[in-house]
N, C-alpha and C positions, 0 to 999 in steps of 0.2 A: 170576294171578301172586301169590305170595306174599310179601309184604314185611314187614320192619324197621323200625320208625323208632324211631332213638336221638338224644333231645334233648333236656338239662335243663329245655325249658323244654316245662310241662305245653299250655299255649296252641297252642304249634305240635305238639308230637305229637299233640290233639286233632282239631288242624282235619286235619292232613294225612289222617290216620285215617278220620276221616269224607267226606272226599276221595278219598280211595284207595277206600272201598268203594264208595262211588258210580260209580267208576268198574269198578264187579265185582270190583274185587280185594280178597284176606284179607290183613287188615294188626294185625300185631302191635305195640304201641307200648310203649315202654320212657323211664324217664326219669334211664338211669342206664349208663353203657359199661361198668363192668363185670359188671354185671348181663348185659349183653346180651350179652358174653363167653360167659358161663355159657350164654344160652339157646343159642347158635351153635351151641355145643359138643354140643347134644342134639338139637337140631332143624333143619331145611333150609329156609333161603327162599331164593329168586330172585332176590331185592335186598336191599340195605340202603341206607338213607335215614340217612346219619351227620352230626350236629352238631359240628364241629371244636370248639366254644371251650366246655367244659364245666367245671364245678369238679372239684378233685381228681385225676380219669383221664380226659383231654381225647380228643379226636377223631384225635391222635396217636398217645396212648399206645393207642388201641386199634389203628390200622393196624400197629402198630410190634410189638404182641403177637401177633397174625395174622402178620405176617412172620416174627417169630423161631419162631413154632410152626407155620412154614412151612403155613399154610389161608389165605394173601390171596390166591393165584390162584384158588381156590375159591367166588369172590367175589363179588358185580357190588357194587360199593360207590361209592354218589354223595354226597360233601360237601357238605352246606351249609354256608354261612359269612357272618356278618355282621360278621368281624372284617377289619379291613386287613391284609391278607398283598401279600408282594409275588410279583412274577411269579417269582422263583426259588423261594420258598418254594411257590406252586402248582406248580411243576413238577416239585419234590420230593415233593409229596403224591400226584402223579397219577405217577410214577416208584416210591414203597412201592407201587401197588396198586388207586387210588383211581383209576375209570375215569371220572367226571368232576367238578368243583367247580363251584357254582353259589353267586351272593352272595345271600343275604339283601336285600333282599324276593324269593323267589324269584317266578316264572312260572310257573303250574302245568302250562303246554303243553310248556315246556321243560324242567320237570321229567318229563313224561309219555315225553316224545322220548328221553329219557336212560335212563330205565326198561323202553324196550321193544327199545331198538339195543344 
């Protein structure tokens, strides 16, 4: 499987990365959404591993740019989040596009389980 992971923070797109490979999969890691925009737009992966609460162009603003340029069903897009959202705001998230949100500290089994359903 080929994966994403968009996350300001350098720490977790490393670990997840070396994570992901270990479990055989090729994993692209980005520490910027709109950067990862641009990769989207030229290249194909299987997943995407998105960080909601970013500076600047958050985890929103990139669901919300895939919607309007109509590519989010095109998707499998899983949230992380270690911010407090409430249950309306997650069901708004996973209603743009976002096929599941996971809190911070994630599980990495239940992140595996989300990545392969």
């Amino acid at each position: 499987m080929r994966i994403l992971v968009v996350d300001d923070n350098e720490n977790i797109t490393k670990l997840l990365d070396r994570f992901l490979k270990l479990k055989e999969h090729e994993c692209v890691s980005i520490n910027d959404a709109k950067e990862a925009l641009s990769i989207i737009d030229k290249d194909k992966f299987d997943a995407i591993i998105l960080d909601l609460a970013m500076p600047g162009f958050t985890g929103i603003d990139f669901l919300q740019t895939l919607k309007k340029n109509e590519k989010i069903d095109q998707q499998k897009i899983i949230i992380l989040t270690a911010s407090n959202i409430s249950s309306d705001e997650e069901k708004n998230i996973l209603q743009m596009g976002a096929r599941a949100l996971l809190r911070k500290p994630i599980k990495l089994d239940s992140l595996m389980e989300n990545l392969v359903r």
